[in-house]
KOLGU-4560 file (N, C-alpha, C; in nm, 3 decimals, padded with zeros to 5 digits):
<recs>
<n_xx: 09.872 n_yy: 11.174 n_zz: 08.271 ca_xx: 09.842 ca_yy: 11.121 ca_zz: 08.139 c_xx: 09.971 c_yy: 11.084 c_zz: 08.067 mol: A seq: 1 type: UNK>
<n_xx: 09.973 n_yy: 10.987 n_zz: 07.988 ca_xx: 10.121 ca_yy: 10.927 ca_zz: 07.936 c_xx: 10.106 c_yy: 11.016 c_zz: 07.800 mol: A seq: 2 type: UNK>
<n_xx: 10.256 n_yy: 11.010 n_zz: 07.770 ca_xx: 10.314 ca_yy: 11.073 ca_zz: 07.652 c_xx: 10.277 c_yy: 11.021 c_zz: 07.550 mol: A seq: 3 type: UNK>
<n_xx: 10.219 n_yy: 11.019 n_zz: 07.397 ca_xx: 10.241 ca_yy: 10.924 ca_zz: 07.301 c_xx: 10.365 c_yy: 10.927 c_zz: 07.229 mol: A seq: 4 type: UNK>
<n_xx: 10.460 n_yy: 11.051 n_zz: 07.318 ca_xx: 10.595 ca_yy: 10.965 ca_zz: 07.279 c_xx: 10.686 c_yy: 10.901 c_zz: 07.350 mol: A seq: 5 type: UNK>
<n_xx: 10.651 n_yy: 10.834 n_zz: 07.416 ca_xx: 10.681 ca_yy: 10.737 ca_zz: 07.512 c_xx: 10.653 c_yy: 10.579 c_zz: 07.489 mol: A seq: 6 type: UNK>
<n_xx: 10.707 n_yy: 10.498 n_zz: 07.449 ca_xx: 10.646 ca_yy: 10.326 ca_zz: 07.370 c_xx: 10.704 c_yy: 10.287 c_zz: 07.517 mol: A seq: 7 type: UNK>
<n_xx: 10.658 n_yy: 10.160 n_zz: 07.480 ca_xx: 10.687 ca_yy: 10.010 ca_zz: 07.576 c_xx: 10.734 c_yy: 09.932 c_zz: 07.496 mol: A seq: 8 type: UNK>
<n_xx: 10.858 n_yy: 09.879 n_zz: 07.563 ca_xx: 10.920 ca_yy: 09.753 ca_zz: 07.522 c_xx: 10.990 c_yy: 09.625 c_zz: 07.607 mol: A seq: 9 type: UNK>
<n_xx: 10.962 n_yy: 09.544 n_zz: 07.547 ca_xx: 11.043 ca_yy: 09.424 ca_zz: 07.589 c_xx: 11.138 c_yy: 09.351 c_zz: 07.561 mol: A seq: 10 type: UNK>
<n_xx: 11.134 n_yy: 09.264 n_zz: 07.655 ca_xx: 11.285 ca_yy: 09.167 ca_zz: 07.651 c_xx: 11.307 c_yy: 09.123 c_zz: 07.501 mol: A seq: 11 type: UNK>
<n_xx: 11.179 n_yy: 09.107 n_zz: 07.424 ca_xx: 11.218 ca_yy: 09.025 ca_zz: 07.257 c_xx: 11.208 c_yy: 09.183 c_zz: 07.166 mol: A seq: 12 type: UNK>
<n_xx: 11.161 n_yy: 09.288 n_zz: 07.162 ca_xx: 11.196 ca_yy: 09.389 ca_zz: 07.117 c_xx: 11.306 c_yy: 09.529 c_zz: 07.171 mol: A seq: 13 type: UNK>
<n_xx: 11.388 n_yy: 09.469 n_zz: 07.293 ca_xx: 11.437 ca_yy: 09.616 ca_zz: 07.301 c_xx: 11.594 c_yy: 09.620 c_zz: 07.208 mol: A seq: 14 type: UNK>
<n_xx: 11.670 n_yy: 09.499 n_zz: 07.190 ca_xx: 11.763 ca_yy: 09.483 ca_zz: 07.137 c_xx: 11.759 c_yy: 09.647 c_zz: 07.000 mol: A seq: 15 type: UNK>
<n_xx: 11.613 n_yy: 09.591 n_zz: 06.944 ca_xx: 11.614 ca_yy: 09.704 ca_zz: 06.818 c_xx: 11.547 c_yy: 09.826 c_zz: 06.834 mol: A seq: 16 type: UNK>
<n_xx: 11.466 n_yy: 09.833 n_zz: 06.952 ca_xx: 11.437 ca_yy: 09.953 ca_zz: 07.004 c_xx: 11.524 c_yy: 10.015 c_zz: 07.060 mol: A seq: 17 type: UNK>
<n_xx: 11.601 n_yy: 09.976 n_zz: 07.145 ca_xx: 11.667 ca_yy: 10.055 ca_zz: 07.218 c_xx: 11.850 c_yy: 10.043 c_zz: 07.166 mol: A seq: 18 type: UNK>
<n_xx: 11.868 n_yy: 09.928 n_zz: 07.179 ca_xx: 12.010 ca_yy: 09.899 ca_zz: 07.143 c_xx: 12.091 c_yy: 10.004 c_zz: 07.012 mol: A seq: 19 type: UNK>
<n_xx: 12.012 n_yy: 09.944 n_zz: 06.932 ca_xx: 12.013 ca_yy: 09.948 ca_zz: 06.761 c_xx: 11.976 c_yy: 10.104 c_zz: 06.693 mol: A seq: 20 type: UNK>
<n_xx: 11.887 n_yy: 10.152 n_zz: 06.822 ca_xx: 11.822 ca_yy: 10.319 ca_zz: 06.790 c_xx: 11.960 c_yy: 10.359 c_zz: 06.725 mol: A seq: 21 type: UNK>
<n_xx: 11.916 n_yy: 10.480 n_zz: 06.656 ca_xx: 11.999 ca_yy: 10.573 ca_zz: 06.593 c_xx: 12.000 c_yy: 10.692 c_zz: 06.684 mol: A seq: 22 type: UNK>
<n_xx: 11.890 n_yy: 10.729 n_zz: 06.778 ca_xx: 11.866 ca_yy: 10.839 ca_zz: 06.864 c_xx: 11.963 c_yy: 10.788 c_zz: 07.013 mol: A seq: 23 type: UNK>
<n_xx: 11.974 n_yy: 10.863 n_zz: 07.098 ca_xx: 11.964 ca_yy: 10.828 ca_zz: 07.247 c_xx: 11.872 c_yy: 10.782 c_zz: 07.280 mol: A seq: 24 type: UNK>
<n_xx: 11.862 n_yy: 10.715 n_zz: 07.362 ca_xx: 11.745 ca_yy: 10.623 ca_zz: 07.451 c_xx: 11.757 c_yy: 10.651 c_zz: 07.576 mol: A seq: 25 type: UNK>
<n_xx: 11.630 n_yy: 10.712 n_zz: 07.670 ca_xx: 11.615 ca_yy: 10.696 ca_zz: 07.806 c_xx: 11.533 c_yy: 10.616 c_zz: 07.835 mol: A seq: 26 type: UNK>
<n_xx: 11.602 n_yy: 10.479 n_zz: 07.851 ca_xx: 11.460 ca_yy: 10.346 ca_zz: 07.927 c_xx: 11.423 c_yy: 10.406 c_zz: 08.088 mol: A seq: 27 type: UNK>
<n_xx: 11.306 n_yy: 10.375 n_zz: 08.099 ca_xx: 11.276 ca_yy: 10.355 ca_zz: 08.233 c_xx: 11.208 c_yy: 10.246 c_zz: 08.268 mol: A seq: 28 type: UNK>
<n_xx: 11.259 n_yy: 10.147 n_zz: 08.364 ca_xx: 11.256 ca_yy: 10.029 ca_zz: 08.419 c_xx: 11.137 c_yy: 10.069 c_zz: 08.509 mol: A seq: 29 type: UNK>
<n_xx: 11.042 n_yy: 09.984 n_zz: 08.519 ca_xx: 10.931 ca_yy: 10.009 ca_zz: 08.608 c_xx: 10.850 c_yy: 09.908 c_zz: 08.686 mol: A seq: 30 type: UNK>
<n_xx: 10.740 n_yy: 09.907 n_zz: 08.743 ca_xx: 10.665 ca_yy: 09.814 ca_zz: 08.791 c_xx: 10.528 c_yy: 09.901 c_zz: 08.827 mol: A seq: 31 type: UNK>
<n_xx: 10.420 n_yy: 09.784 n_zz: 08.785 ca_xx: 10.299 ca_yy: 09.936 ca_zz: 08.821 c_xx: 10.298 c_yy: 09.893 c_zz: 08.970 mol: A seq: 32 type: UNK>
<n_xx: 10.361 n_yy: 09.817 n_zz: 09.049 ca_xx: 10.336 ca_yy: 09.811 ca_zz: 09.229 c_xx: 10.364 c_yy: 09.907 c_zz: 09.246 mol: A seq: 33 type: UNK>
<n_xx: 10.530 n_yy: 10.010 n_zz: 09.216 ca_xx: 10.642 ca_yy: 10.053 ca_zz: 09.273 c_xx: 10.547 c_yy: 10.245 c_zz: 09.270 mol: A seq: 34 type: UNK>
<n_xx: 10.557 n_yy: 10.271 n_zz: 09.351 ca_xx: 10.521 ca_yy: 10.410 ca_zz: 09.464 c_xx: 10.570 c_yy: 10.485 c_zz: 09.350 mol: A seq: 35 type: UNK>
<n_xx: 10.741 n_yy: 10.518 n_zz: 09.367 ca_xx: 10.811 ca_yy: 10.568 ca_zz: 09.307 c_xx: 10.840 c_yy: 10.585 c_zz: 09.168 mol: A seq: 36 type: UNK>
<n_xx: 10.838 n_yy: 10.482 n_zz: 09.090 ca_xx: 10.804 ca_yy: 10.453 ca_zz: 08.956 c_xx: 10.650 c_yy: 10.542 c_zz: 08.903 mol: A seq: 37 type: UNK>
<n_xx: 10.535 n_yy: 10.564 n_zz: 09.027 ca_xx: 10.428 ca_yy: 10.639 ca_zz: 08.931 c_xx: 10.504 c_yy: 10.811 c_zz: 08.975 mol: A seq: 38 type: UNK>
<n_xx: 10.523 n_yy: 10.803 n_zz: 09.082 ca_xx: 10.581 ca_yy: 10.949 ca_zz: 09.137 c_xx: 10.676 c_yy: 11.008 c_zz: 08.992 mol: A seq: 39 type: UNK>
<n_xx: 10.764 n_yy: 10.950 n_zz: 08.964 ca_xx: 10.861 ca_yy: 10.988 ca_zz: 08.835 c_xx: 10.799 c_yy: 10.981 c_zz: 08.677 mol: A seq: 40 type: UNK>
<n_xx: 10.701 n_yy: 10.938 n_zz: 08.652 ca_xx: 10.645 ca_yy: 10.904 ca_zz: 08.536 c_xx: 10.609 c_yy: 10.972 c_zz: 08.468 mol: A seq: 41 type: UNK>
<n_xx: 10.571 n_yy: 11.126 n_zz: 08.561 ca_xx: 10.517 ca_yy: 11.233 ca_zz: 08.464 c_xx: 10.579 c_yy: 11.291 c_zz: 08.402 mol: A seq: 42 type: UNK>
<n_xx: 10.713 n_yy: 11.295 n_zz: 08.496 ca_xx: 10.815 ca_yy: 11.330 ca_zz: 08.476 c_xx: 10.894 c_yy: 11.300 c_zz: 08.344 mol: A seq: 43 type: UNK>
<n_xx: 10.944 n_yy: 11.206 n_zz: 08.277 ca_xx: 10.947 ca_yy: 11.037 ca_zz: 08.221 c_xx: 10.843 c_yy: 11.097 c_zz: 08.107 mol: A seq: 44 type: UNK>
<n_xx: 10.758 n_yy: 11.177 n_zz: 08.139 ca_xx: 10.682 ca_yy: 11.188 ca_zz: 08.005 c_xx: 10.712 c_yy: 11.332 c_zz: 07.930 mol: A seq: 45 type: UNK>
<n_xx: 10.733 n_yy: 11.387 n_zz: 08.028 ca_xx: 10.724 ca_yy: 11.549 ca_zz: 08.031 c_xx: 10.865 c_yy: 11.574 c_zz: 07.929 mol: A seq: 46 type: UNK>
<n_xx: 11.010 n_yy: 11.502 n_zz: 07.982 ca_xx: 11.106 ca_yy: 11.484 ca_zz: 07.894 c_xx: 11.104 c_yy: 11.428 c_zz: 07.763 mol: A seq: 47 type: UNK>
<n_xx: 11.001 n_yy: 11.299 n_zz: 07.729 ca_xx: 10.993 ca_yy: 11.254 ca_zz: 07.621 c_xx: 10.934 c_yy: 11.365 c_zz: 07.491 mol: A seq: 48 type: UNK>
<n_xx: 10.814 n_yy: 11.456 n_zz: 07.563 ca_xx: 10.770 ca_yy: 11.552 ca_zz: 07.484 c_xx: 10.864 c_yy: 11.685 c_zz: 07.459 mol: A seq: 49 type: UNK>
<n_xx: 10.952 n_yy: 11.733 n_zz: 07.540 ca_xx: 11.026 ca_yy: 11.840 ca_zz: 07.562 c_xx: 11.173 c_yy: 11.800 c_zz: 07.431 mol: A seq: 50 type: UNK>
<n_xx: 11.156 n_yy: 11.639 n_zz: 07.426 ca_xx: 11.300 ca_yy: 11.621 ca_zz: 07.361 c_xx: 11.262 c_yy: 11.516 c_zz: 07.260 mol: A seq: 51 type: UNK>
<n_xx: 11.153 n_yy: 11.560 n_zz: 07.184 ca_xx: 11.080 ca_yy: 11.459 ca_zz: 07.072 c_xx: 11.174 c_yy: 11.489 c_zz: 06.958 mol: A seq: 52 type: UNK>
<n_xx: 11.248 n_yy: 11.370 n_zz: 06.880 ca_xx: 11.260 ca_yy: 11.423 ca_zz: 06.757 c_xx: 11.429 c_yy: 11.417 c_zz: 06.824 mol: A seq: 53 type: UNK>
<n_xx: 11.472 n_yy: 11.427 n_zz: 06.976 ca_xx: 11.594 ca_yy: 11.443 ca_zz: 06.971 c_xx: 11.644 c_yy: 11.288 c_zz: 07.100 mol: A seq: 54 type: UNK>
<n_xx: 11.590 n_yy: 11.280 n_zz: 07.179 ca_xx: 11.562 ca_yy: 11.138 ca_zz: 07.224 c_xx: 11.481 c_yy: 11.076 c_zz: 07.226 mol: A seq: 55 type: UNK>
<n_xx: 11.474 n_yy: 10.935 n_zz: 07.230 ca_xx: 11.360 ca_yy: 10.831 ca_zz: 07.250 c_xx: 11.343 c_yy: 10.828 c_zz: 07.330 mol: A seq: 56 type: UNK>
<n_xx: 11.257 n_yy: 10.791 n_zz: 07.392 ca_xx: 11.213 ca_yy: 10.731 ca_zz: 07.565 c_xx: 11.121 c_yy: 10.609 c_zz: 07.543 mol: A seq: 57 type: UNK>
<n_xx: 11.166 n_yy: 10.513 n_zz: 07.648 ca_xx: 11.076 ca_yy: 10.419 ca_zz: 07.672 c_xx: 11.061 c_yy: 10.360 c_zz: 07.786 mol: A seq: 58 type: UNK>
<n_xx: 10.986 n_yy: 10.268 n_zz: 07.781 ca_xx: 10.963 ca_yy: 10.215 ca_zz: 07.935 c_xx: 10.909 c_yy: 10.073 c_zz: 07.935 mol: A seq: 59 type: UNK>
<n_xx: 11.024 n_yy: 09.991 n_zz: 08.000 ca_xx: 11.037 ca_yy: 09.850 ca_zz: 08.039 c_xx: 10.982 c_yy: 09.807 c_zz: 08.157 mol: A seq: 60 type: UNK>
<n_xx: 10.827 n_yy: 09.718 n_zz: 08.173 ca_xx: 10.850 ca_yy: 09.647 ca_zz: 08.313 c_xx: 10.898 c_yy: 09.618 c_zz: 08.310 mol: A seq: 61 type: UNK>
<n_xx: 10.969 n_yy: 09.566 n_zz: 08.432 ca_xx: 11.079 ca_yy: 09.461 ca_zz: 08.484 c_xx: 11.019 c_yy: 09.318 c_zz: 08.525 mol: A seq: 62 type: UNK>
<n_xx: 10.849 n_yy: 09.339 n_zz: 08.627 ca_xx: 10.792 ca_yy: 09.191 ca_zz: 08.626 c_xx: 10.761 c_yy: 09.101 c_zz: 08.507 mol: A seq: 63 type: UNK>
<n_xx: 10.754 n_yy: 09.171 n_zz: 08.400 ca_xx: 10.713 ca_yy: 09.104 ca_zz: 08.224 c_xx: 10.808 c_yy: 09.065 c_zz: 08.162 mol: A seq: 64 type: UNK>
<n_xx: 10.940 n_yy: 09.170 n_zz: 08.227 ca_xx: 11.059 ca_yy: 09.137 ca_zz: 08.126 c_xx: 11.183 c_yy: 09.161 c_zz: 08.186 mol: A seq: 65 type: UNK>
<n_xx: 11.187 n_yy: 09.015 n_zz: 08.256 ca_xx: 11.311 ca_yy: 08.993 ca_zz: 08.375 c_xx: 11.445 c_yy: 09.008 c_zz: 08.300 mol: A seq: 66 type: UNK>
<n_xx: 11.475 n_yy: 08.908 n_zz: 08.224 ca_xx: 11.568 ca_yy: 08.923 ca_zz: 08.138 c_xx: 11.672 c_yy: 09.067 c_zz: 08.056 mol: A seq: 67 type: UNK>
<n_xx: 11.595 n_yy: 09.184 n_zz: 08.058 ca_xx: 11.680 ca_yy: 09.323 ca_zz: 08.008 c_xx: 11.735 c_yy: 09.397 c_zz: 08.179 mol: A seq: 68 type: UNK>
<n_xx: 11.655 n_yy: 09.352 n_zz: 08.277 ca_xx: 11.633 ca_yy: 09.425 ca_zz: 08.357 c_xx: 11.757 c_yy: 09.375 c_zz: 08.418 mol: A seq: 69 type: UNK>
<n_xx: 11.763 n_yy: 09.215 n_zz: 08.461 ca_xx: 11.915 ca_yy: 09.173 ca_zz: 08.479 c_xx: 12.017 c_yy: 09.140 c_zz: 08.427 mol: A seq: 70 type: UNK>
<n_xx: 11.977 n_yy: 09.184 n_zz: 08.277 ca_xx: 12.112 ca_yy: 09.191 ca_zz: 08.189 c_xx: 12.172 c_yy: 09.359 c_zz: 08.192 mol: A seq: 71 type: UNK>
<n_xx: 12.114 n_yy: 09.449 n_zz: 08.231 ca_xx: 12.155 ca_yy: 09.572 ca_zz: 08.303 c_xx: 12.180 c_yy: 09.551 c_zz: 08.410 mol: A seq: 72 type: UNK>
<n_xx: 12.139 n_yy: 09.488 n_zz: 08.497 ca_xx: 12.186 ca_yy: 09.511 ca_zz: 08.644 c_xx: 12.110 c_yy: 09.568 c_zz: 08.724 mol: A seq: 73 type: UNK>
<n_xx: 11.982 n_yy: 09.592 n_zz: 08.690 ca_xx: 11.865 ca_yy: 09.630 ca_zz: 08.738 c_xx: 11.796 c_yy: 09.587 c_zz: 08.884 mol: A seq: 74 type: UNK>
<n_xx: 11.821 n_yy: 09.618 n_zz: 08.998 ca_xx: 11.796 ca_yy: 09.548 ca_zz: 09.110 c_xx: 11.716 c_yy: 09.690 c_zz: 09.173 mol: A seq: 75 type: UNK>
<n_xx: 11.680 n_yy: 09.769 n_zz: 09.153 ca_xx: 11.622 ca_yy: 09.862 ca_zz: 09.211 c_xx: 11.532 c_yy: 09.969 c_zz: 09.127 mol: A seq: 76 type: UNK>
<n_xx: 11.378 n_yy: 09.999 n_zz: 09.124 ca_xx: 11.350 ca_yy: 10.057 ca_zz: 09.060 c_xx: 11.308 c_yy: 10.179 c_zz: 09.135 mol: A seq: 77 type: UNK>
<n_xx: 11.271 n_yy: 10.312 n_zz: 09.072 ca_xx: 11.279 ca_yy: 10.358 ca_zz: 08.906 c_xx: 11.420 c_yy: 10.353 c_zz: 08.915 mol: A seq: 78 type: UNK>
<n_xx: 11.458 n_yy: 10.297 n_zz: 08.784 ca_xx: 11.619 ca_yy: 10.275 ca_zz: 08.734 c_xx: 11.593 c_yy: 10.357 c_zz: 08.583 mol: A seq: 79 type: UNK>
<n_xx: 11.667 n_yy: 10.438 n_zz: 08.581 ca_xx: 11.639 ca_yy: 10.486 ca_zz: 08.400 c_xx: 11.772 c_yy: 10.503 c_zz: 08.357 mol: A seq: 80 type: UNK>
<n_xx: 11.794 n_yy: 10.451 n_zz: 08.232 ca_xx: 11.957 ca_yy: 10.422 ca_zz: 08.160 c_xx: 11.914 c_yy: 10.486 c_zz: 08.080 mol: A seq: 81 type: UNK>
<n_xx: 11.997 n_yy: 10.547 n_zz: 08.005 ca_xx: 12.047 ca_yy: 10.646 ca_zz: 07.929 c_xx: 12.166 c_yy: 10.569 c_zz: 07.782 mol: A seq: 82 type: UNK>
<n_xx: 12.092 n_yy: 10.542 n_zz: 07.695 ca_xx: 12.208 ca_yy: 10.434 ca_zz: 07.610 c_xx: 12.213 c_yy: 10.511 c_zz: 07.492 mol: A seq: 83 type: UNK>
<n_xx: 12.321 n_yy: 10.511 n_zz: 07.433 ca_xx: 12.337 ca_yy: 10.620 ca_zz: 07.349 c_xx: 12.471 c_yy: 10.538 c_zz: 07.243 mol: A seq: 84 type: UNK>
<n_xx: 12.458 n_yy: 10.462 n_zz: 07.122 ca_xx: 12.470 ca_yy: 10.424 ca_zz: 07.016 c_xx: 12.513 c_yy: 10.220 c_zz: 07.086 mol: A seq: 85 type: UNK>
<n_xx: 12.435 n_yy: 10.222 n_zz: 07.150 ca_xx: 12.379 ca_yy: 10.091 ca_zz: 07.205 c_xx: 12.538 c_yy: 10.066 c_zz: 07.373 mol: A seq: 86 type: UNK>
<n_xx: 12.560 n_yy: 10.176 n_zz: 07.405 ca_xx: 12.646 ca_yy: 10.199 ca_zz: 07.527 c_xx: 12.561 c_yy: 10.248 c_zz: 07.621 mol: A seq: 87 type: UNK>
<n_xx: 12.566 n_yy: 10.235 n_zz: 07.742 ca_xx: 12.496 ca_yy: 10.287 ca_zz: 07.861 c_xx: 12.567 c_yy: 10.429 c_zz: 07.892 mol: A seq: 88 type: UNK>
<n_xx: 12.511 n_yy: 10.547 n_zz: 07.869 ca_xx: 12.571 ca_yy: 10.688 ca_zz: 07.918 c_xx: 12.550 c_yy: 10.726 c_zz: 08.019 mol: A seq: 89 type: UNK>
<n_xx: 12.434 n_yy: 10.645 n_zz: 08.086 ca_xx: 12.428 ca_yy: 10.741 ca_zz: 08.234 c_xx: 12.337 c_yy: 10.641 c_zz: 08.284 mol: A seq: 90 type: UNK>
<n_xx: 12.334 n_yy: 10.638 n_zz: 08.449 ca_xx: 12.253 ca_yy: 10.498 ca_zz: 08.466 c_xx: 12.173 c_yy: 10.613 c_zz: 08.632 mol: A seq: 91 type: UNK>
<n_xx: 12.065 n_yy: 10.614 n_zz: 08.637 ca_xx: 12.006 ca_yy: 10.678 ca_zz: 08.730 c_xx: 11.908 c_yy: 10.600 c_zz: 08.806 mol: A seq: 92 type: UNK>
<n_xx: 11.910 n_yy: 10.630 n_zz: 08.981 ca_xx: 11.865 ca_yy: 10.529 ca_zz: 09.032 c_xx: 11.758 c_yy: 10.577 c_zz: 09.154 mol: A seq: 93 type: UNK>
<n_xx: 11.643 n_yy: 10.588 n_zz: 09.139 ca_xx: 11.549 ca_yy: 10.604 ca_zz: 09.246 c_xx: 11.471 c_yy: 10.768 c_zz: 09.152 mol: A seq: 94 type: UNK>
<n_xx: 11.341 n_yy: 10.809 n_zz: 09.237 ca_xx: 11.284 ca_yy: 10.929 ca_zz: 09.186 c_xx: 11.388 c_yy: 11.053 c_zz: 09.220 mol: A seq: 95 type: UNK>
<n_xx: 11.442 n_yy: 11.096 n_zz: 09.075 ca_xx: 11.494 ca_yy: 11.232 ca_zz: 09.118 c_xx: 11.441 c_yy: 11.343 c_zz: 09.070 mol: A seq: 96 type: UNK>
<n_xx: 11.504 n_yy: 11.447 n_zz: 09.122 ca_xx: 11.430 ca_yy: 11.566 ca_zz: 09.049 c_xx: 11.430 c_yy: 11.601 c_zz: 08.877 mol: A seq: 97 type: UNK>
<n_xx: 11.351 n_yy: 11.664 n_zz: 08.841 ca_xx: 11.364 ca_yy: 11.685 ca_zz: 08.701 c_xx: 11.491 c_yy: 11.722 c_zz: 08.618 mol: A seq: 98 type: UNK>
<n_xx: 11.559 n_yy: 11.818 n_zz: 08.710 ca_xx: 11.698 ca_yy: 11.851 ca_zz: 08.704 c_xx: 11.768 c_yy: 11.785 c_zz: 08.689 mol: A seq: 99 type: UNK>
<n_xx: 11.779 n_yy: 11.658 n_zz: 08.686 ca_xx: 11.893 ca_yy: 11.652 ca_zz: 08.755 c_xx: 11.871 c_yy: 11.562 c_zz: 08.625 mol: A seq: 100 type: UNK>
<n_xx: 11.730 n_yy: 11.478 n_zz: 08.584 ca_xx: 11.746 ca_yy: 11.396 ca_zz: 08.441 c_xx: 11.767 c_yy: 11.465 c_zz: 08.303 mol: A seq: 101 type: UNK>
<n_xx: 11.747 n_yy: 11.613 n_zz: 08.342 ca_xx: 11.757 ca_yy: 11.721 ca_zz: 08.219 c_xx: 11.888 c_yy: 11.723 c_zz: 08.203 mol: A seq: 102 type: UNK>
<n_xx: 11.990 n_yy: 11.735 n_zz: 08.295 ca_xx: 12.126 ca_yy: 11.702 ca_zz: 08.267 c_xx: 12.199 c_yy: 11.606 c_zz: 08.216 mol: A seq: 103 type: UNK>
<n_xx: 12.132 n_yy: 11.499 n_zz: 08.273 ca_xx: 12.218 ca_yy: 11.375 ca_zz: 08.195 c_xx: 12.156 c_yy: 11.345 c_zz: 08.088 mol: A seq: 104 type: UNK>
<n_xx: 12.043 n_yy: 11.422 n_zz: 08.000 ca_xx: 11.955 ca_yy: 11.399 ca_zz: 07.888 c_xx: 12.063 c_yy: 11.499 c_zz: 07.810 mol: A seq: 105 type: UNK>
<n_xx: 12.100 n_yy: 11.600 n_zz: 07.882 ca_xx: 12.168 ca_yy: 11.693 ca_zz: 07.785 c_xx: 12.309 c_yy: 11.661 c_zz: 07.732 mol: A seq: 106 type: UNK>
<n_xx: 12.353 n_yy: 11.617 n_zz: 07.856 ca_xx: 12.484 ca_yy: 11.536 ca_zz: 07.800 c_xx: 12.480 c_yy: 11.398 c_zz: 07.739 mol: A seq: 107 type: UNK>
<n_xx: 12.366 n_yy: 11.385 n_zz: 07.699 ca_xx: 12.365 ca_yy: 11.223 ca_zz: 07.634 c_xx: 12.329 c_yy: 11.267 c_zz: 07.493 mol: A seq: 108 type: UNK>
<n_xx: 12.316 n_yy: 11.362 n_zz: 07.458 ca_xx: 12.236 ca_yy: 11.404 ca_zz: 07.353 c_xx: 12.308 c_yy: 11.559 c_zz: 07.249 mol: A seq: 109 type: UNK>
<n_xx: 12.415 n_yy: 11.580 n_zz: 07.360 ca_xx: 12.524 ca_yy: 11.682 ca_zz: 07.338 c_xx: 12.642 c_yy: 11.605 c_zz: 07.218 mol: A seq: 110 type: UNK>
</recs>
């Protein structure tokens, strides 16, 4: 079940969603084809609720919204960036363990 603190955004809104936030931002780049992308999602949600109030989270297709995905550099999904006063802090690439995004959530947010 998805988070309701978890939004969707796109290529014409992430500039001020995500860029512009005052919080940290963990995007996650997705596709509903991609295996891996549903495998990590609960995940992806589970953080958004655990760290409400202290990061944002969101989540970008990449087939809807080509344009953010290769203006990051986005060639492989689940890709989840970590942007933190509109800088990229941490750039993570494929399903990892929970651990391992709790860390770079902590140091993005430290």
């Amino acid at each position: 079940m998805a988070s309701a603190n978890v939004s969707h955004v796109t290529d014409s809104n992430f500039e001020d969603e995500v860029v512009k936030s005052s919080q940290p931002v963990l995007i996650d780049f997705w596709a509903p084809w991609c295996g891996p992308c549903k495998a990590i999602a609960p995940i992806v949600d589970q953080l958004a609720d655990e760290y409400a109030g202290k990061l944002k989270v969101v989540k970008l297709n990449v087939d809807d919204n080509p344009q953010t995905a290769a203006r990051y550099g986005v060639r492989g999904i689940p890709n989840l960036l970590i942007i933190k006063g509109g800088q990229v802090k941490e750039q993570i690439v494929g399903a990892v363990p929970k651990g391992h995004l709790v860390r770079a959530v902590d140091a993005a947010i430290a």
